[in-house]
N, C-alpha and C positions, 0 to 999 in steps of 0.2 A: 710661798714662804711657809715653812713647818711654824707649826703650832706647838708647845707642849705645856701639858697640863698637870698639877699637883694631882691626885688621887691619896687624901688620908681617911685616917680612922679605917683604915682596913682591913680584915680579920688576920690572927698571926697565917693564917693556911693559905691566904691568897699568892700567887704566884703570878710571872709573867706570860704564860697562858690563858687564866684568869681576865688579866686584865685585858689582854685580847678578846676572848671570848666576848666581854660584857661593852667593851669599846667598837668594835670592829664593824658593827648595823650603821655607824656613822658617817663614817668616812673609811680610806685609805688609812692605814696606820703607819707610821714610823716604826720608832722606838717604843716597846715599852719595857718598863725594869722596876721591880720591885726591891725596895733597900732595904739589904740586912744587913745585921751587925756583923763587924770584920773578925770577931773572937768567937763568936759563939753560932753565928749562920742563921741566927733566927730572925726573920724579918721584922724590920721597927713599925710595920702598920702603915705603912706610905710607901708611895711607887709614883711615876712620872708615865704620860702616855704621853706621843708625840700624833699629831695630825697631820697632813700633806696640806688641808684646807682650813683656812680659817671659820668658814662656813657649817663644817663638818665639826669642829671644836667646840666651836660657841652651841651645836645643837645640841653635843654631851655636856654640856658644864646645866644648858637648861633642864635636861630630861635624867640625866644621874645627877645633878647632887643632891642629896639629905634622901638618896634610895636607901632599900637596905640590900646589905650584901650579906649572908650568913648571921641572921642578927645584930649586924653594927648598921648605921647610918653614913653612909660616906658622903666625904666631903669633896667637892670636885669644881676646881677653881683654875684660872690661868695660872701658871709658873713663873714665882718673880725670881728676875736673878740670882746668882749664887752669888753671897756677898763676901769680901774678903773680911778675913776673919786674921785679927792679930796671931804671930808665934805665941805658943804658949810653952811656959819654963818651966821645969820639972825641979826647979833646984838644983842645978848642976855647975859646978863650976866651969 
């Protein structure tokens, strides 16, 4: 069963090469994806790695997180849920 992992505080320049790169000595990888903004393309500093192993996952969460990546300290934890978030109303009738 895949694993995947939160990756923040991430430099704006990181990419999903990036996260391959510095993921990849662990395990088999999945997915990985760096999230940018949909207006402007500029990444928000967090991105998701996925693992094939759990064993492989839990050995990046001990050994990357509070590393530094290009001067920031990343945070690197399991991935909770995506939770549903109420419609939100613009005023319209």
């Amino acid at each position: 069963m895949a694993v995947r992992l939160y990756v923040g505080n991430l430099p704006y320049s990181a990419t999903q090469q990036t996260l391959q790169e510095i993921f990849s000595p662990f395990g088999a990888l999945g997915e990985c994806t760096v999230i940018s903004d949909k207006f402007s393309g500029r990444s928000k500093g967090f991105g998701f790695v996925e693992f094939e192993d759990a064993e492989a996952a839990k050995a990046a969460i001990e050994k990357m997180n509070g590393t530094d990546l290009d001067g920031r300290n990343i945070i690197v934890n399991e991935a909770r849920p995506k939770e549903d978030r109420p419609e939100r109303s613009f005023g319209g009738r």
